[in-house]
PDB file of N, H, CA, C and O in Angstrom:
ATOM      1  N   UNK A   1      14.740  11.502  14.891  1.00  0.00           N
ATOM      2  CA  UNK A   1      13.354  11.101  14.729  1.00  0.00           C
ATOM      3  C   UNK A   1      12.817  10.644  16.078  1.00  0.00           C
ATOM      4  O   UNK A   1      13.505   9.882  16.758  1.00  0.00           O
ATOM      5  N   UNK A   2      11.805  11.001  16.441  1.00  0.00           N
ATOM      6  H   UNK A   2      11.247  11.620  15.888  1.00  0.00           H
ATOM      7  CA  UNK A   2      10.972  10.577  18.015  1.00  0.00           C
ATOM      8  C   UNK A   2       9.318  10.352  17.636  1.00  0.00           C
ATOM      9  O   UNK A   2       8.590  11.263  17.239  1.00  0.00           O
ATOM     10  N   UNK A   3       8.896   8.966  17.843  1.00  0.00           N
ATOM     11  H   UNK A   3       9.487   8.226  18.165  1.00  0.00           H
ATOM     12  CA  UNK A   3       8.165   8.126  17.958  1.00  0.00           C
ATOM     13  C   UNK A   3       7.346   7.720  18.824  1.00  0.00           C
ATOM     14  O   UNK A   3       7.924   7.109  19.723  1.00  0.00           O
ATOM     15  N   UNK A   4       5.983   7.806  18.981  1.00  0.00           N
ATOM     16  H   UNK A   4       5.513   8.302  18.251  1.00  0.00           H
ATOM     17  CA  UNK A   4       5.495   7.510  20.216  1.00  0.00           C
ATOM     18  C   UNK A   4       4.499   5.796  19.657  1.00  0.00           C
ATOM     19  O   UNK A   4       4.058   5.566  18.531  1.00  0.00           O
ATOM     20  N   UNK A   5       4.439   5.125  20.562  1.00  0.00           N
ATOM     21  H   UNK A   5       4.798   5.311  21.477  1.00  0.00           H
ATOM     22  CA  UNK A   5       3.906   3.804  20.603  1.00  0.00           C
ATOM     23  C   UNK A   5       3.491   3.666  21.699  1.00  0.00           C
ATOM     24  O   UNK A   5       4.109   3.886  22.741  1.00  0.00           O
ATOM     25  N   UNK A   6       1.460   2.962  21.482  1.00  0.00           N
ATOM     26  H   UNK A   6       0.958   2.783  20.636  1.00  0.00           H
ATOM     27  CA  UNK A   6       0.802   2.347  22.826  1.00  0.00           C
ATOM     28  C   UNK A   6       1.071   1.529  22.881  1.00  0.00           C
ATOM     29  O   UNK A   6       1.551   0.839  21.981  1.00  0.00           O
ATOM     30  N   UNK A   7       0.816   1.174  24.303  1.00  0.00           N
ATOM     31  H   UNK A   7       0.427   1.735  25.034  1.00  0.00           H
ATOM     32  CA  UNK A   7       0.921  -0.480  24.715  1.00  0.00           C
ATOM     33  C   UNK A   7      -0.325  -0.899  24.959  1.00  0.00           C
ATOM     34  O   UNK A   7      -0.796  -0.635  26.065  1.00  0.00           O
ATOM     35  N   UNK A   8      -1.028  -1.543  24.112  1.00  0.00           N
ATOM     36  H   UNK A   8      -0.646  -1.757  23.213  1.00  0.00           H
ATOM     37  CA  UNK A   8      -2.207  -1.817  24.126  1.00  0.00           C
ATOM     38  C   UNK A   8      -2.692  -2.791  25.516  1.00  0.00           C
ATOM     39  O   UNK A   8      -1.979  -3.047  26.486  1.00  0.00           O
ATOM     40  N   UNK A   9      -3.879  -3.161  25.328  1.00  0.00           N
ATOM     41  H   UNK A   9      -4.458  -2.953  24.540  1.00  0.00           H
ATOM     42  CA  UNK A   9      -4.427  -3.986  26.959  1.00  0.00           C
ATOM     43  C   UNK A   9      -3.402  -5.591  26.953  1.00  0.00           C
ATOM     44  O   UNK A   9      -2.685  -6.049  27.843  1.00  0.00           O
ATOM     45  N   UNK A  10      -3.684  -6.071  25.716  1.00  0.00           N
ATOM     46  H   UNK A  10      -4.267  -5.699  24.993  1.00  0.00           H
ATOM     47  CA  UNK A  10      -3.211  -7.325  25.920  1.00  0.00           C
ATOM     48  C   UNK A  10      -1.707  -7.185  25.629  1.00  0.00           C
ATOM     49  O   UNK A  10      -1.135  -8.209  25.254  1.00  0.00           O
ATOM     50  N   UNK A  11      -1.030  -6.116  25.744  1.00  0.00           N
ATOM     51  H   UNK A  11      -1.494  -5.284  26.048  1.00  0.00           H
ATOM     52  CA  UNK A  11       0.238  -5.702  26.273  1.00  0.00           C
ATOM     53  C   UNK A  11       1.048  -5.999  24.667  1.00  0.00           C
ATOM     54  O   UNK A  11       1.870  -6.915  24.635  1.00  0.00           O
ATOM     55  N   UNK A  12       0.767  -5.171  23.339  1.00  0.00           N
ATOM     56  H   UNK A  12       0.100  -4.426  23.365  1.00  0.00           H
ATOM     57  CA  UNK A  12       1.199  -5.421  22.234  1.00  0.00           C
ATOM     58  C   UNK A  12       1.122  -3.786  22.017  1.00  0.00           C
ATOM     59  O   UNK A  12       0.386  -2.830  22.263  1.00  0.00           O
ATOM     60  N   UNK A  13       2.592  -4.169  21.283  1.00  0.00           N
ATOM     61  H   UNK A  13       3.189  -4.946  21.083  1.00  0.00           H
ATOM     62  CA  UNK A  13       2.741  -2.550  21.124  1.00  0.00           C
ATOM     63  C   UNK A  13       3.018  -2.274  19.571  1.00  0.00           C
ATOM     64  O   UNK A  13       4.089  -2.650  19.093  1.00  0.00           O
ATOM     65  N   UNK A  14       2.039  -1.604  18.755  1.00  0.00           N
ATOM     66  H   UNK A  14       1.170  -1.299  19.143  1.00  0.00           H
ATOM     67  CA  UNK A  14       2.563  -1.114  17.364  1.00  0.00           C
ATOM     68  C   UNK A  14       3.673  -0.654  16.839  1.00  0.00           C
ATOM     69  O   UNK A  14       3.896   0.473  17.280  1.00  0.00           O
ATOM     70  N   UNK A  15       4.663  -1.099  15.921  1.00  0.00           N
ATOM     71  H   UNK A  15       4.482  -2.015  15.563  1.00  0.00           H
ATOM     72  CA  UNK A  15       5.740  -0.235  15.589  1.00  0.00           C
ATOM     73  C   UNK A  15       5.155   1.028  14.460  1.00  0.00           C
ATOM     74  O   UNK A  15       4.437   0.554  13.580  1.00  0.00           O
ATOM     75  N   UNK A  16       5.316   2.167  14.397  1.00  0.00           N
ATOM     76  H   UNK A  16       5.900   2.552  15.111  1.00  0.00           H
ATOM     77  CA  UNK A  16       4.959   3.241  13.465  1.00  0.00           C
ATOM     78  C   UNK A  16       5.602   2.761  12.553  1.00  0.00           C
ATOM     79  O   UNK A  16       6.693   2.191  12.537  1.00  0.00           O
ATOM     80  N   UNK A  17       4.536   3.131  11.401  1.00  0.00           N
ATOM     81  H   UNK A  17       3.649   3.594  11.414  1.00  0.00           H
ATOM     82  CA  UNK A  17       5.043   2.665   9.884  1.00  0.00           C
ATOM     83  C   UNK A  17       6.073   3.292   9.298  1.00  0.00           C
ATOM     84  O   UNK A  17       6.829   2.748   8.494  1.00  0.00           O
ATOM     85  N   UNK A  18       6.155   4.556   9.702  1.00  0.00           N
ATOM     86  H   UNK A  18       5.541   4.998  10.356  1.00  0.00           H
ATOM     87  CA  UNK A  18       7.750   5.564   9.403  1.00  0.00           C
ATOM     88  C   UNK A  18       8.680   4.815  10.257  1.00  0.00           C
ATOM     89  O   UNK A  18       9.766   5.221   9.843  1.00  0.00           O
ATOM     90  N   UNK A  19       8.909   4.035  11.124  1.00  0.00           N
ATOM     91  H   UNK A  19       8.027   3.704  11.460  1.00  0.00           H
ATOM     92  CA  UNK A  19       9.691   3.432  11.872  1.00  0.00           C
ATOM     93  C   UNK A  19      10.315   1.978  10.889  1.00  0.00           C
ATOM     94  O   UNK A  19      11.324   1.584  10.304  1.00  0.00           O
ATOM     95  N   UNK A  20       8.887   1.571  11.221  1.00  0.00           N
ATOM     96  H   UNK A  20       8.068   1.891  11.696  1.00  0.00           H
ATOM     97  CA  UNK A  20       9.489   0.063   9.695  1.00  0.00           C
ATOM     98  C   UNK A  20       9.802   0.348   9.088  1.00  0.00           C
ATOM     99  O   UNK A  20      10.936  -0.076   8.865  1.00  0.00           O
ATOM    100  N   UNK A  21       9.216   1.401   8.068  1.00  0.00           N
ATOM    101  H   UNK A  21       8.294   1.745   8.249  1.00  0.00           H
ATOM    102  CA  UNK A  21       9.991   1.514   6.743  1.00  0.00           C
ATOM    103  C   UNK A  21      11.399   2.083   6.420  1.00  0.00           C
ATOM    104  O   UNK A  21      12.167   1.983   5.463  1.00  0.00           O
ATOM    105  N   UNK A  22      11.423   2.929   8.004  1.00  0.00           N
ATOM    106  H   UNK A  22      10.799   3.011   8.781  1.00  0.00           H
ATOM    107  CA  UNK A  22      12.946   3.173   7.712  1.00  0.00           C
ATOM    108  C   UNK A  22      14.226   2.393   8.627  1.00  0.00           C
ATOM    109  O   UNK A  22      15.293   2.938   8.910  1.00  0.00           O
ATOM    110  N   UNK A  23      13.968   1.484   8.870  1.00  0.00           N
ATOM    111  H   UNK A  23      13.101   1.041   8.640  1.00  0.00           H
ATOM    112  CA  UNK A  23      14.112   0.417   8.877  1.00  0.00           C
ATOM    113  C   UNK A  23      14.270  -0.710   8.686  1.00  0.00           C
ATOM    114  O   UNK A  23      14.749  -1.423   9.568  1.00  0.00           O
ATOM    115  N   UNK A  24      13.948  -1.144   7.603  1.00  0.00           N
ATOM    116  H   UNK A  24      13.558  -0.565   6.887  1.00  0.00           H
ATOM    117  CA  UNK A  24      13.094  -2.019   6.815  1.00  0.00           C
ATOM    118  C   UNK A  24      12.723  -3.095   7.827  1.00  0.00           C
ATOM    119  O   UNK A  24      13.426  -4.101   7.737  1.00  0.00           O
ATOM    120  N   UNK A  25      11.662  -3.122   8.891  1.00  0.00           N
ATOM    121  H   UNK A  25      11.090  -2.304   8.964  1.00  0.00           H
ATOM    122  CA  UNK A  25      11.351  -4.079   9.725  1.00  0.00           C
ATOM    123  C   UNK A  25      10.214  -4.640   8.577  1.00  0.00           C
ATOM    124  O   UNK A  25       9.450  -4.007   7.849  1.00  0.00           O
ATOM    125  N   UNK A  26      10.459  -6.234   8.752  1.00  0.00           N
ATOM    126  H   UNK A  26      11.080  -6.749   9.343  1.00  0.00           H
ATOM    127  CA  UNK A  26       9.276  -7.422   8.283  1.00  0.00           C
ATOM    128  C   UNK A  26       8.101  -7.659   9.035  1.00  0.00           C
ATOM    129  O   UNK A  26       8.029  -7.051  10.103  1.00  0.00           O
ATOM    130  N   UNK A  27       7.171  -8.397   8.724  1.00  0.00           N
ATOM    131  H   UNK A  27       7.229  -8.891   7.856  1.00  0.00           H
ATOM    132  CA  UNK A  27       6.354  -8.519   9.598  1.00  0.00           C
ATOM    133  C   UNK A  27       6.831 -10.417   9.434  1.00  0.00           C
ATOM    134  O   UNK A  27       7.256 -11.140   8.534  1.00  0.00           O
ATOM    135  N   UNK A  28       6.289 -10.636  11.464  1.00  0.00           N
ATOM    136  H   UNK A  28       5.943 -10.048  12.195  1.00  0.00           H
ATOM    137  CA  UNK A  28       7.256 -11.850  11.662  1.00  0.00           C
ATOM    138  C   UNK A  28       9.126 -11.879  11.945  1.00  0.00           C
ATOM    139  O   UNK A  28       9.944 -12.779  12.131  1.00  0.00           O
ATOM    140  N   UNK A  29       9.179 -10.687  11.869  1.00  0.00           N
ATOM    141  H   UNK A  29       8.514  -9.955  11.718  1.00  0.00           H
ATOM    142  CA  UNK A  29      10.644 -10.639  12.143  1.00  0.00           C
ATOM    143  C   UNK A  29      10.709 -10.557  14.040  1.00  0.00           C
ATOM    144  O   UNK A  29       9.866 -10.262  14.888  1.00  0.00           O
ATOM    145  N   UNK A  30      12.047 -10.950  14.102  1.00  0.00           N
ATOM    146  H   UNK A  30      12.732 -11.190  13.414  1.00  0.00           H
ATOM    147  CA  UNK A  30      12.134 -11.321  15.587  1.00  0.00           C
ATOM    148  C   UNK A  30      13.278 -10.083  16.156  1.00  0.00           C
ATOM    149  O   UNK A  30      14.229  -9.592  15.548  1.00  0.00           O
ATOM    150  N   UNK A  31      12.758  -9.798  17.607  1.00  0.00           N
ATOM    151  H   UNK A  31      11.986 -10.198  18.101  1.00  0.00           H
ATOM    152  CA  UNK A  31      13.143  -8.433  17.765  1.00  0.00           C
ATOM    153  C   UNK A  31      13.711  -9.356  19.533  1.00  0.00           C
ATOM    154  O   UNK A  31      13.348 -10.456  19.949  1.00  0.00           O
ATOM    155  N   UNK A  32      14.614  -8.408  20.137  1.00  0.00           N
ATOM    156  H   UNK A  32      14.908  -7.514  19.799  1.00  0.00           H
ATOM    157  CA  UNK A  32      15.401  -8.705  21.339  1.00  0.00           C
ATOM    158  C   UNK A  32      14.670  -7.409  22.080  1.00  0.00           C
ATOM    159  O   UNK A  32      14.621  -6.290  21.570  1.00  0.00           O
ATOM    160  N   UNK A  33      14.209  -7.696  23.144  1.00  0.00           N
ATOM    161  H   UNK A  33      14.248  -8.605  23.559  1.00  0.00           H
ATOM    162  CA  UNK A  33      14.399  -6.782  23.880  1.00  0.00           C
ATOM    163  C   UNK A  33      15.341  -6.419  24.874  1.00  0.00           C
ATOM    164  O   UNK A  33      15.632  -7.268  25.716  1.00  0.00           O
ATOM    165  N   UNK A  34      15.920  -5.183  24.920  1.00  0.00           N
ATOM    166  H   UNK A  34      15.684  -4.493  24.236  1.00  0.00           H
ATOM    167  CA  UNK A  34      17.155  -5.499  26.413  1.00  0.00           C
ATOM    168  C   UNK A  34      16.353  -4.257  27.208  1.00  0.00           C
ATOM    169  O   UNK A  34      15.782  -3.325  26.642  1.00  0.00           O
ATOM    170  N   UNK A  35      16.437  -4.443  28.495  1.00  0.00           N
ATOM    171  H   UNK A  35      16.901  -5.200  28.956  1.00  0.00           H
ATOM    172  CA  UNK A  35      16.544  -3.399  29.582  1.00  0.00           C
ATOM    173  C   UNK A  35      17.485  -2.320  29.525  1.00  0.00           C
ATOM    174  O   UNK A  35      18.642  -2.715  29.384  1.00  0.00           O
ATOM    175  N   UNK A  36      17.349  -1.132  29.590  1.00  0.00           N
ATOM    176  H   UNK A  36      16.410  -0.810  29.705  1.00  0.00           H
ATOM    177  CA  UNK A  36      18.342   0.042  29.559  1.00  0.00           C
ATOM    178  C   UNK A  36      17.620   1.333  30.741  1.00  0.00           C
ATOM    179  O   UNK A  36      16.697   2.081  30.418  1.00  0.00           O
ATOM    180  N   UNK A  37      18.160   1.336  31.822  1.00  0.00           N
ATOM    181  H   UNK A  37      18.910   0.729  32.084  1.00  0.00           H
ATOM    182  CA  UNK A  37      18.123   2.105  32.651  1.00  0.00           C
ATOM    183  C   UNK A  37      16.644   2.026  32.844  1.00  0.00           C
ATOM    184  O   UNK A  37      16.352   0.939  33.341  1.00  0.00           O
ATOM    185  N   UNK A  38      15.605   2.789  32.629  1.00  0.00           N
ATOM    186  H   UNK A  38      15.843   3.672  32.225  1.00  0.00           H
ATOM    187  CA  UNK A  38      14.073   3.200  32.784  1.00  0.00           C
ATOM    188  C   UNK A  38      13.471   2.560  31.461  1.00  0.00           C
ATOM    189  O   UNK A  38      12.259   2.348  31.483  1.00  0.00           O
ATOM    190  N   UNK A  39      14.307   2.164  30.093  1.00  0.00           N
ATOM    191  H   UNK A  39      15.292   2.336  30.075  1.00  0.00           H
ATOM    192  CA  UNK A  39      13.395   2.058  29.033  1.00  0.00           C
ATOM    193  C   UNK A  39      14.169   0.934  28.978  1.00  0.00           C
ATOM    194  O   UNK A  39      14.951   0.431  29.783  1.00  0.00           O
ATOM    195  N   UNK A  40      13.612   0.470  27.286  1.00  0.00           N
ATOM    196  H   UNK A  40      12.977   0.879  26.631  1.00  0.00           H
ATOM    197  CA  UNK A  40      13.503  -0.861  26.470  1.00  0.00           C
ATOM    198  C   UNK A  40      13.861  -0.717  25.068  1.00  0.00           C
ATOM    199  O   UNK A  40      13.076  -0.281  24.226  1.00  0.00           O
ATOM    200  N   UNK A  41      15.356  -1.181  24.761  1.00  0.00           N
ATOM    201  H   UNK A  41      15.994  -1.535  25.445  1.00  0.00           H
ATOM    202  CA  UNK A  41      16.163  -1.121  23.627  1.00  0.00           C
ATOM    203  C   UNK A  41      15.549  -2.669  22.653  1.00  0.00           C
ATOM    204  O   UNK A  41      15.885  -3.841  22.822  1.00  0.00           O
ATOM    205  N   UNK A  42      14.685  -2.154  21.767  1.00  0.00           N
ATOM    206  H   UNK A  42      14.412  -1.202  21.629  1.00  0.00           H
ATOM    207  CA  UNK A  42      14.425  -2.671  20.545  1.00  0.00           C
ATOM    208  C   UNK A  42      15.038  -2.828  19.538  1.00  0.00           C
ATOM    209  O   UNK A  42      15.091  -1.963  18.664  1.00  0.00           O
ATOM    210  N   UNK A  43      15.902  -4.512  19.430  1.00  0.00           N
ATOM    211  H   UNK A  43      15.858  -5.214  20.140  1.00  0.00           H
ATOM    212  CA  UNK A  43      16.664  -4.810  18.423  1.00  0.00           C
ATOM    213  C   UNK A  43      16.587  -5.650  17.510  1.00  0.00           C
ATOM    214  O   UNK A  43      17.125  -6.530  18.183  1.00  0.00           O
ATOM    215  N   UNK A  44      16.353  -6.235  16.395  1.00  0.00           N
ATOM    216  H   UNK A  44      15.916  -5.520  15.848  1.00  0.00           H
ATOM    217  CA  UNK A  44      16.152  -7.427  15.473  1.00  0.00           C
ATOM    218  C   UNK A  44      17.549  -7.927  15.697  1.00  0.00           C
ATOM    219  O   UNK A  44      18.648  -7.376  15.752  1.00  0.00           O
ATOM    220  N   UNK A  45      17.078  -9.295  15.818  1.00  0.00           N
ATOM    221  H   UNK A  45      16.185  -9.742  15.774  1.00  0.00           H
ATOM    222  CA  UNK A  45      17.429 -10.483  15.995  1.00  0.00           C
ATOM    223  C   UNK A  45      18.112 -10.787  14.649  1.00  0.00           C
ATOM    224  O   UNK A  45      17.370 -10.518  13.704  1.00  0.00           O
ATOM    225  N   UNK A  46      19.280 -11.256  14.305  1.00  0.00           N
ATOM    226  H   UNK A  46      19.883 -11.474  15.072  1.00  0.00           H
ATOM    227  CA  UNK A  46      19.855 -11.598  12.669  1.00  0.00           C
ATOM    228  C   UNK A  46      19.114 -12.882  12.363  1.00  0.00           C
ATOM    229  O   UNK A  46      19.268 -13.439  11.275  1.00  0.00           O
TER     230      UNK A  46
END
């Protein structure tokens, strides 16, 4: 599956709703970001 997401002005970026749901991301749930080479590994937090 490949996903595209803006980064809006005030620097907030939408997760796609096919993404949450397969997923099951919450809203209010807490996410890690790590650095990985050129990009940004998006992980929930337990």
């Amino acid at each position: 599956m490949s996903e595209t997401a803006v980064l809006f002005p005030k620097f907030q970026i939408t997760i796609p709703a096919t993404v949450r749901a397969d997923r099951g991301c919450k809203a209010g749930q807490v996410f890690a970001l790590i650095p990985k080479g050129t990009g940004i590994l998006l992980v929930p937090v337990p």
